[in-house]
C-alpha positions as CSV (number, residue, x, y, z in Angstrom):
1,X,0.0,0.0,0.0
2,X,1.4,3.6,-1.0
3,X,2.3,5.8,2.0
4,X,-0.7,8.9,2.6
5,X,1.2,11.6,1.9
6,X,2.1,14.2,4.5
7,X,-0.5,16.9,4.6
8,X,1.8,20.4,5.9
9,X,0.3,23.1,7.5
10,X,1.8,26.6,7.7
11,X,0.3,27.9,11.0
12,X,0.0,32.1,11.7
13,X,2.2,33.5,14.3
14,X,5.5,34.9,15.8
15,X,3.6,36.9,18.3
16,X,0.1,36.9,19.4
17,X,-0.3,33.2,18.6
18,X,3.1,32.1,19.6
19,X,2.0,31.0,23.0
20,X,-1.3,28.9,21.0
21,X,1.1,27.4,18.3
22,X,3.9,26.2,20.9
23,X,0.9,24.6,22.8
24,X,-0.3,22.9,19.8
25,X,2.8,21.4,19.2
26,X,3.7,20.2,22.8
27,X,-0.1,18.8,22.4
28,X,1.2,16.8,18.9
29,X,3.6,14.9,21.1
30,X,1.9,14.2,24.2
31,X,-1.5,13.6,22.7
32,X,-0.5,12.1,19.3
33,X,-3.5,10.1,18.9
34,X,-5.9,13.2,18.9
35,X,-4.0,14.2,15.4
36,X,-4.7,12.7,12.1
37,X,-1.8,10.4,11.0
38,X,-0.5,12.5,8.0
39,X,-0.3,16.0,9.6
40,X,3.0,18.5,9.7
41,X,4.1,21.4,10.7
42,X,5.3,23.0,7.5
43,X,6.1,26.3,9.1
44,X,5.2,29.2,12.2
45,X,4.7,32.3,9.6
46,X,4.2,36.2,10.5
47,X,6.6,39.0,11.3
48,X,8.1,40.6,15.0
49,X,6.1,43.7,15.1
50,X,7.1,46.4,14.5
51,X,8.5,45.4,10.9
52,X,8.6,47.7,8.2
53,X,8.7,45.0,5.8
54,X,5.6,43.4,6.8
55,X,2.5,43.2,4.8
56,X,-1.0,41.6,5.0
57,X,-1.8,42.5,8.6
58,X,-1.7,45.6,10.2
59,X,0.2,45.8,13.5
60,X,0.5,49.1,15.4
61,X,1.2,49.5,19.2
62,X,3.7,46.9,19.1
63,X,7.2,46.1,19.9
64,X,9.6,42.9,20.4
65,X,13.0,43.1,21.9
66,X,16.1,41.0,20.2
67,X,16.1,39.0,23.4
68,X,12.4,37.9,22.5
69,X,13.1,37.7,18.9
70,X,16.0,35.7,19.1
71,X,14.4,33.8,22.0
72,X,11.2,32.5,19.9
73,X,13.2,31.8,16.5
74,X,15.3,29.3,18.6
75,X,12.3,27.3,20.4
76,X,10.6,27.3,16.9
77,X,13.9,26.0,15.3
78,X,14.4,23.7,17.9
79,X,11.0,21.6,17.2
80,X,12.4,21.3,13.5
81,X,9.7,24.3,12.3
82,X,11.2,27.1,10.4
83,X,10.0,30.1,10.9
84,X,8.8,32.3,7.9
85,X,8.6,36.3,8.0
86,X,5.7,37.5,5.8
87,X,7.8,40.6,4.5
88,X,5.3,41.6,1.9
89,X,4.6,45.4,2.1
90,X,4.2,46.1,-1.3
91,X,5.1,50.1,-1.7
92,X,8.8,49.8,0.1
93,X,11.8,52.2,-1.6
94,X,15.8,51.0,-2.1
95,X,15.7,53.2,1.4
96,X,13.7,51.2,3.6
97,X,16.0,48.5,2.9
98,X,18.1,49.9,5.2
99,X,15.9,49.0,8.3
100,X,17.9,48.5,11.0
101,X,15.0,46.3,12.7
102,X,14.0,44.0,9.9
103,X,17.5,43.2,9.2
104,X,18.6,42.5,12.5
105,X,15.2,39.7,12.3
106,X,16.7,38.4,9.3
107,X,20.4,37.8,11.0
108,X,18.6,36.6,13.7
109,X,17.1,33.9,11.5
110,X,20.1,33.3,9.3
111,X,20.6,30.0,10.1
112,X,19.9,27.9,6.8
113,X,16.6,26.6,8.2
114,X,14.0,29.9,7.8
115,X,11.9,31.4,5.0
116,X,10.4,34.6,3.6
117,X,7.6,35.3,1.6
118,X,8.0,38.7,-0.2
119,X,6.2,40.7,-3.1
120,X,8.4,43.4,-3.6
121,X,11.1,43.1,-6.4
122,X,13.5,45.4,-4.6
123,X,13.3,43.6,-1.1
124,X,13.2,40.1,-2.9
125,X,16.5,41.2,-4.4
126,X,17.9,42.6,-1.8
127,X,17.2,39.5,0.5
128,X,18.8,37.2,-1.8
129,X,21.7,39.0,-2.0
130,X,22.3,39.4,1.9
131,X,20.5,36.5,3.0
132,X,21.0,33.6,0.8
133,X,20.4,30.7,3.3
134,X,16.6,31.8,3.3
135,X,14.0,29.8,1.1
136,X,12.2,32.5,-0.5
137,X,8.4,32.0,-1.0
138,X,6.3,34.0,-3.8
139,X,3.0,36.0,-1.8
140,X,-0.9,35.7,-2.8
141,X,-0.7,39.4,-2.2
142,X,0.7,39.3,-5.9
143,X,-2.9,38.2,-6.7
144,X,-2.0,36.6,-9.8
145,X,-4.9,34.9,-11.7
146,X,-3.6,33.9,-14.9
147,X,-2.0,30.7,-15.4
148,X,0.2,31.5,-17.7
149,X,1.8,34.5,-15.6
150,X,1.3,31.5,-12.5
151,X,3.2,29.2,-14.5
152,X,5.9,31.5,-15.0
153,X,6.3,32.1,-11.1
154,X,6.5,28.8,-10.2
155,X,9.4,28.9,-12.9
156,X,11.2,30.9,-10.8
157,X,13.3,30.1,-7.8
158,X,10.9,29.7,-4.8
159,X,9.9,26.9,-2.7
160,X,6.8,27.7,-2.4
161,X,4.1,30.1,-4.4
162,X,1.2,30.5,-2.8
163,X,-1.8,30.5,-5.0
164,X,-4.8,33.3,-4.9
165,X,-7.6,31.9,-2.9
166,X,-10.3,32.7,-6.2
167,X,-8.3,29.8,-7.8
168,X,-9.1,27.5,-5.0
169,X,-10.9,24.2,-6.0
170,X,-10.4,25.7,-9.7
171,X,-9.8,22.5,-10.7
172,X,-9.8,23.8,-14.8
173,X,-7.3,26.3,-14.1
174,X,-5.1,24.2,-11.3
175,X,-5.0,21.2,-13.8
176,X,-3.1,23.6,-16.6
177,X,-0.3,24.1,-14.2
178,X,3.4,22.7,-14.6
179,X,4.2,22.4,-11.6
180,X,1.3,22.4,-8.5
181,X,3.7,20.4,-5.8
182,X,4.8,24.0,-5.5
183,X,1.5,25.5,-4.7
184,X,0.6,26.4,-1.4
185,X,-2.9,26.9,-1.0
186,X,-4.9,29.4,1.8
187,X,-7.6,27.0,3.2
188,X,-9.7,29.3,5.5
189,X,-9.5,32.6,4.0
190,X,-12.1,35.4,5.1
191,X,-12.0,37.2,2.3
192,X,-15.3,36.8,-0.1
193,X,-14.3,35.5,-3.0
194,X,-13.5,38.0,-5.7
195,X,-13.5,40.7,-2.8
196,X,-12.8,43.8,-4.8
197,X,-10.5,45.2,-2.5
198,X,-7.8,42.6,-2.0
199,X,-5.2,44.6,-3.2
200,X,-6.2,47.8,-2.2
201,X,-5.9,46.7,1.7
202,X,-2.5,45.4,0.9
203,X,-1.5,49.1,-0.4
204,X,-3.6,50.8,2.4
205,X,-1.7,48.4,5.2
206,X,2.3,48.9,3.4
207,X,1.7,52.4,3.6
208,X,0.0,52.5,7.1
209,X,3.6,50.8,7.9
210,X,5.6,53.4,7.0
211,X,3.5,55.9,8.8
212,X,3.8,54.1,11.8
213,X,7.7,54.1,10.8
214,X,8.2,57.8,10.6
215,X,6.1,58.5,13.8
216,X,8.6,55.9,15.6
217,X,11.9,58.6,14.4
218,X,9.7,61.6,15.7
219,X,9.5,62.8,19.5
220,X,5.5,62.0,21.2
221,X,4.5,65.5,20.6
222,X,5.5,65.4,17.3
223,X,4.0,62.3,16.3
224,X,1.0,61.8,14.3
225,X,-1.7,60.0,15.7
226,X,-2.4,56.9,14.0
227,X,-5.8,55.3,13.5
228,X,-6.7,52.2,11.6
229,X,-9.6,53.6,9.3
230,X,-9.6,50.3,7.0
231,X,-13.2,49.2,7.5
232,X,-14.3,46.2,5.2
233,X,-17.4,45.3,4.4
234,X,-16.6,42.2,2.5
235,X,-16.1,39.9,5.4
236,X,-13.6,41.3,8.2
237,X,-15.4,39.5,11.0
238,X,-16.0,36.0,9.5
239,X,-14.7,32.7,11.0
240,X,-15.0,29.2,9.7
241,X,-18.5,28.3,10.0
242,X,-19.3,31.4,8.2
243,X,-16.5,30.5,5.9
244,X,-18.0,27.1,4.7
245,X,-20.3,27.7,2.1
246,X,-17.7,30.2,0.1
247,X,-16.6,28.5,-3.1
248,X,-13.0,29.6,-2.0
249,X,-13.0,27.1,1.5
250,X,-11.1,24.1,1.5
251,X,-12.6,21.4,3.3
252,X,-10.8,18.3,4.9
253,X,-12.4,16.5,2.3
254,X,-11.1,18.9,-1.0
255,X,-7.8,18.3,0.7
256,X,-7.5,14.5,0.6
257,X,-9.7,14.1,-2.5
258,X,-9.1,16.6,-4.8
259,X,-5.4,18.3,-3.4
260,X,-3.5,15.5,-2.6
261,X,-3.8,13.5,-5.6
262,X,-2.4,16.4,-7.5
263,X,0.3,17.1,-5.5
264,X,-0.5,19.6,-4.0
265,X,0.1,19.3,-0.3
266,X,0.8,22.6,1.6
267,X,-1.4,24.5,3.7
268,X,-2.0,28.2,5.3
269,X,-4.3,28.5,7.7
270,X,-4.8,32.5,7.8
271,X,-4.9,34.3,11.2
272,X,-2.1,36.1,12.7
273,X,-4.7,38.8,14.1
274,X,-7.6,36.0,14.5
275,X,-10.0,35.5,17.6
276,X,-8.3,33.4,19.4
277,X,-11.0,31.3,20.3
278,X,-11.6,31.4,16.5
279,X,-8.2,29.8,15.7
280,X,-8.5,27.5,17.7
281,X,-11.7,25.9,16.4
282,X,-10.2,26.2,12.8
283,X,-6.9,24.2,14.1
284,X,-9.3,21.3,15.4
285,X,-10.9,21.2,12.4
286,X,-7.9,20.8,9.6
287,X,-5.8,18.8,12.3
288,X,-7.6,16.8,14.9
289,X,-9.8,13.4,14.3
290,X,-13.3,14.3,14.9
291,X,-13.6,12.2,17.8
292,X,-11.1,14.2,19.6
293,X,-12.1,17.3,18.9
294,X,-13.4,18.2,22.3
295,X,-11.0,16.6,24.5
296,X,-8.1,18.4,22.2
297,X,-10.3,21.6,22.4
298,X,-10.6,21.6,26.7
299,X,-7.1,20.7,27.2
300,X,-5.8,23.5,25.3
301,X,-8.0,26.3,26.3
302,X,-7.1,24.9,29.8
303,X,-3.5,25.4,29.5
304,X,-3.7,28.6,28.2
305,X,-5.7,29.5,30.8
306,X,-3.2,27.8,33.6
307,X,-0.3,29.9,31.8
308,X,-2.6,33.0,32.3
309,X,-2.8,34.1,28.3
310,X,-6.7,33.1,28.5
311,X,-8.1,34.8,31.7
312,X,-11.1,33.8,33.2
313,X,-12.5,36.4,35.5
314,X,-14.5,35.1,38.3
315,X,-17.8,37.4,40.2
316,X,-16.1,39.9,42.5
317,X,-16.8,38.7,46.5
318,X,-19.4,41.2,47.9
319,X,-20.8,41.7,51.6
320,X,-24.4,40.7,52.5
321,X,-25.7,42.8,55.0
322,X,-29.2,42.6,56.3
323,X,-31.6,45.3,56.0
C-alpha cells in the first residue's frame, strides 16, 4: 500500500499566537492520537512587530526586543519548524532597505533553516543578496490569476508560491499548471471571493507601515496619531462556519480528494490577528480526528488559561448585610 502523503500546515504567528502554536505542538507529542496520521508542521509564519517590511496585517502598538526575537526563532527551530517572516509590504523604496530592525530579524534567523515570503522586487532582491540561506516564497498578495503568468512564477526560484484563494478548487485552471507540488494553498481565508479590495488593503496596510515608521523617528509631541480607518465590508469578521459555504473554502475532504492527488500538499491557515477562540476551532478542524475534537479543544483552552494568556475572571466577593 502507498504511503498517505504528508498533509503540511503553515500555521500564523511569531507573536500573538506564539503561545497557542507552541501549545499545539507540545499537544502533537503528548497527545499524538488526537491528530490525524499524515499532519505536519510545515512552518510558524508572521513578522516581529514592529517590521517595516511586513505586509498583510496591520500591526501598530507593538514592539519585540532582540532577546524575545531571538528567544522564539530558537524554540521554533528547535522543534524542526522554520520560521517564515511575511515581509510583503508592497510600496517599500531601495531606502527602507536599510531597516535597522527588519534586518537585525533576518540575522537573527540566518541560520539555513527559515523562509520569507516577499512581493516586492526590490526587497526580494535585496534579501537574496544578503540573506542567501533563506528559502524564499512567492505572496498571494501578488494576486496573480492567470496561469500563464502562475506558470511563470512557479518557474522561478521559490519553494513555495502561494496560490490566490479565487483559484481554490479551480480544478480547470489548477490542472493547466506545470508544476502544483509547489502550490501552497490558503484554506480558511475570510475574504469573499473575488472581494474587490484585496489589493487595495494590501497598499492601504504597506503604507499605514511606513507611517507608523516615521512617527517611531519623531519625539510624542510630534507624532502623528495613528488610527486604523480600513473598514471592510466584504467579510472582516468571518470565521470558519461562516466561511464554509464560500466557493473559495477548503474542506478536509477537497484536501485529501481533490489536493492530494495532484500534489499539492501545503497548507496556510490564515490568522495572525484572529480570535483566538476562533483559531482554535479552525486548528481542530484541519488537524484533529473528529472524535477528539473536544478533548483536544478543553485541554488547550485549559493550559492557556493555567499559563494565564486566557483569563477567566470570576464574580467579584461582595458583603451581605441585612436590612
Amino acid at each position: 500500500m502507498a504511503k498517505k502523503p504528508k498533509i503540511r500546515f503553515h500555521l500564523p504567528g511569531l507573536r500573538f499566537n506564539y503561545p497557542l502554536n507552541m501549545y499545539w505542538v507540545s499537544m502533537m507529542k503528548t497527545y499524538p492520537h488526537f491528530f490525524k496520521d499524515n499532519i505536519e508542521i510545515g512552518s510558524f509564519f508572521g513578522c516581529f512587530p514592529f517590521s517595516l517590511w511586513n505586509g498583510g496585517r496591520l500591526i501598530i502598538h507593538d514592539q519585540c526586543d532582540s532577546e524575545f526575537i531571538t528567544n522564539v526563532i530558537k524554540c521554533i527551530n528547535n522543534e524542526g519548524i522554520p520560521v517564515r517572516y511575511t515581509f510583503t509590504n508592497p510600496v517599500l523604496t531601495e531606502e527602507d532597505l536599510k531597516d535597522p530592525y527588519c534586518n537585525f530579524c533576518m540575522k537573527a534567523a540566518d541560520n539555513g533553516m527559515n523562509e520569507v515570503m516577499v512581493f516586492s522586487p526590490i526587497l526580494e532582491k535585496y534579501i537574496r543578496e544578503n540573506y542567501p540561506s533563506f528559502s524564499v516564497n512567492s505572496s498571494t498578495c501578488k494576486e496573480i490569476k492567470d496561469v500563464d503568468e502562475l506558470n511563470a512564477e512557479l518557474d522561478k526560484d521559490y519553494k513555495y508560491v502561494v496560490l490566490d484563494y479565487n483559484l481554490n478548487n479551480r480544478w480547470d485552471l489548477i490542472e493547466g499548471l506545470k508544476d502544483p507540488g509547489r502550490l501552497e494553498v490558503l484554506v480558511n481565508t475570510l475574504c469573499v471571493p473575488a472581494c474587490p479590495r484585496r489589493g487595495e488593503h494590501y497598499r492601504y496596510i504597506g503604507e499605514m507601515e511606513k507611517k507608523i515608521y516615521e512617527n517611531r523617528k519623531l519625539p510624542p509631541e510630534k507624532q502623528e496619531k495613528i488610527v486604523d480607518t480600513w473598514r471592510c465590508d466584504y467579510g472582516e469578521y468571518n470565521f470558519l462556519y461562516k466561511i464554509m459555504d464560500y466557493p473559495t473554502f477548503i474542506s478536509n475532504e477537497m484536501i485529501n480528494k481533490e489536493y492530494l492527488p495532484r500534489g499539492i500538499n501545503n497548507f496556510k491557515i490564515e490568522g495572525r490577528t484572529a480570535n483566538l477562540f476562533s483559531l482554535i476551532e479552525t486548528y481542530c478542524y484541519y488537524m484533529i480526528k473528529p472524535k477528539y475534537i473536544g478533548e483536544a479543544r478543553v485541554r488547550l483552552l485549559t493550559n492557556l488559561q493555567e499559563s494565564h494568556i486566557v483569563q477567566v475572571n470570576r464574580p467579584r466577593p461582595a458583603i451581605w448585610r441585612e436590612k
